[in-house]
C-alpha positions in Angstrom: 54.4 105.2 73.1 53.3 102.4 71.0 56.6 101.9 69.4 58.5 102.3 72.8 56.0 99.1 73.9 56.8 97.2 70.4 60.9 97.6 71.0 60.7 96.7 74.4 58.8 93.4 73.0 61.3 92.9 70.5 64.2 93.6 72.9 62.8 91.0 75.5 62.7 88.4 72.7 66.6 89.1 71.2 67.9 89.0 74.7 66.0 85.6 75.5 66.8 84.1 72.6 70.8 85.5 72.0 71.4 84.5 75.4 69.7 80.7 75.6 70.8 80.0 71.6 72.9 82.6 70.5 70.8 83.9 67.8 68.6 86.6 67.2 65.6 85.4 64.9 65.2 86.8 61.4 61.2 86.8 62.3 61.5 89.3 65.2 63.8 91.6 63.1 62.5 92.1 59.9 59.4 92.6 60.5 60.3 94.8 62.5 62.3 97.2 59.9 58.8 97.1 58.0 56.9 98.0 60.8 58.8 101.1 61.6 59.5 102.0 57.9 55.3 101.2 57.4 54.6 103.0 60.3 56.4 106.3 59.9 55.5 106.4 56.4 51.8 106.6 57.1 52.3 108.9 59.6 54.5 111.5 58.1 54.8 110.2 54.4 58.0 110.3 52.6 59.5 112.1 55.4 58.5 109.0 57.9 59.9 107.2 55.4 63.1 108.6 55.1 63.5 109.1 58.7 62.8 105.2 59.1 65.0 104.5 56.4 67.8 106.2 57.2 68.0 104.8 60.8 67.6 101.4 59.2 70.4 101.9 57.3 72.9 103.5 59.9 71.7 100.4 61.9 73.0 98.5 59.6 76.1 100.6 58.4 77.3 100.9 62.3 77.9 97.2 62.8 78.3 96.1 59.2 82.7 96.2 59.7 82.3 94.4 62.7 80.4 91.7 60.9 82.4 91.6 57.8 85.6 91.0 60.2 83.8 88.2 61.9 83.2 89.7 65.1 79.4 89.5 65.5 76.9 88.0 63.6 74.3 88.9 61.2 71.5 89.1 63.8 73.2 91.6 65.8 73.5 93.7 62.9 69.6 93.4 62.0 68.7 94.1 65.6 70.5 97.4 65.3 69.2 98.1 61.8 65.4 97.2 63.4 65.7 99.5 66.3 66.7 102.4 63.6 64.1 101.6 62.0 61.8 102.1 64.7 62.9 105.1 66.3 65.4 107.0 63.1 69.3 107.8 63.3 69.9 110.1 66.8 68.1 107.2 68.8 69.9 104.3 66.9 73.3 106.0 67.1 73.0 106.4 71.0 71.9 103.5 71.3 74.6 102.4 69.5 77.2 104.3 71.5 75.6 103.1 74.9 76.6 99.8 73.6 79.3 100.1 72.9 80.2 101.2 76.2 77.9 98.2 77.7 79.7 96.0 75.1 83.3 96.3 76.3 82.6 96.5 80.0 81.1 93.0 79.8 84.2 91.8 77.8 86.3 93.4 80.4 84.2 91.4 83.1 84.7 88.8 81.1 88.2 88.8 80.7 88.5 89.5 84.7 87.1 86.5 85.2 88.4 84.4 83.3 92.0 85.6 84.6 92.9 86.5 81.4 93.1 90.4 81.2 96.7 91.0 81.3 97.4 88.4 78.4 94.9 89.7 76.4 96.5 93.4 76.4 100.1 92.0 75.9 98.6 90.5 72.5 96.7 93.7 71.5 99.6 95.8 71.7 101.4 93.2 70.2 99.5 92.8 67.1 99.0 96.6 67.4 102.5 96.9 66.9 102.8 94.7 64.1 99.5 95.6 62.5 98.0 92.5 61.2 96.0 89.4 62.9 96.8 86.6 59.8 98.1 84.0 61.8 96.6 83.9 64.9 93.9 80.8 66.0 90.7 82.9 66.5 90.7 81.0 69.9 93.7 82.8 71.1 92.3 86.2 71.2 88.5 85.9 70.9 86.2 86.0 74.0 83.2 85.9 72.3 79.8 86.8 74.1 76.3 87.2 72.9 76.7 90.9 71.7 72.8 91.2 71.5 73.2 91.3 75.0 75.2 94.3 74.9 72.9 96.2 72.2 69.1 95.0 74.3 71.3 96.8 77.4 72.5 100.0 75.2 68.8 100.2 73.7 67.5 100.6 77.2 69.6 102.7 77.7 69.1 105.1 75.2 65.0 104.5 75.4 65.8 105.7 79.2 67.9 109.0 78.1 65.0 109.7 75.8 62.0 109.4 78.2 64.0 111.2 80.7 
């Protein structure tokens, strides 16, 4: 229960501050990962440790492509590796998947609104088709949002599916 109350906290904060400046703060997320690698450690010793550790790193391994390819940043990355860290692999990957999900229906919202649906599938199975992005101006087929957003939603979501 008490780590349920601590990721809600840390959830609040990312989705205050990715929304207002677009950044989730290095001071929310890393203490974080060593409160849930602390905690589970005392708790259940090397196996807390591991099961902390593990989720920390496929938090991390789950959005570390998307980052390397430019399309998140780093903060969004340590928030997912945070939440593993907190609550171990099974909750970090569904969270994971419910934000995915999340993710791309506020990109398709998105690109509904902004008229701009049908233009941006011609391009994706355009450069589908031809395989590589060099080339294109990153304005052209980037509709970037604040994806913490996205994974405060999908970690709800998941804490929900769990409680339930």
């Amino acid at each position: 229960m008490l780590l349920n109350i601590l990721l809600l906290i840390i959830l609040v904060v990312s989705f205050v501050t990715d929304l207002k400046n677009r950044r989730i703060l290095n001071i929310i997320t890393f203490p974080t990962m060593a409160i849930g690698l602390t905690y589970h450690t005392i708790t259940a010793g090397w196996a807390g440790f591991s099961f902390s550790g593990l989720g920390l790193l496929l938090g991390l391994g789950l959005l570390f492509i998307p980052y390397l390819l430019d399309g998140m940043g780093a903060g969004d990355v340590k928030l997912l590796a945070a939440i593993g860290a907190l609550k171990g692999t099974a909750f970090v990957f569904g969270a994971f998947l419910f934000t995915a999900i999340i993710g791309g229906i506020i990109a398709l919202m998105i690109l509904i609104g902004k008229k701009e649906l049908l233009s941006t599938l011609k391009r994706i199975i355009f450069f589908t088709k031809i395989k590589t992005l060099s080339g294109l101006d990153r304005s052209e087929y980037h509709h970037a949002f604040p994806y913490g957003v996205a994974i405060v939603l999908g970690t709800v979501t998941q804490l929900g599916v769990n409680i339930a």
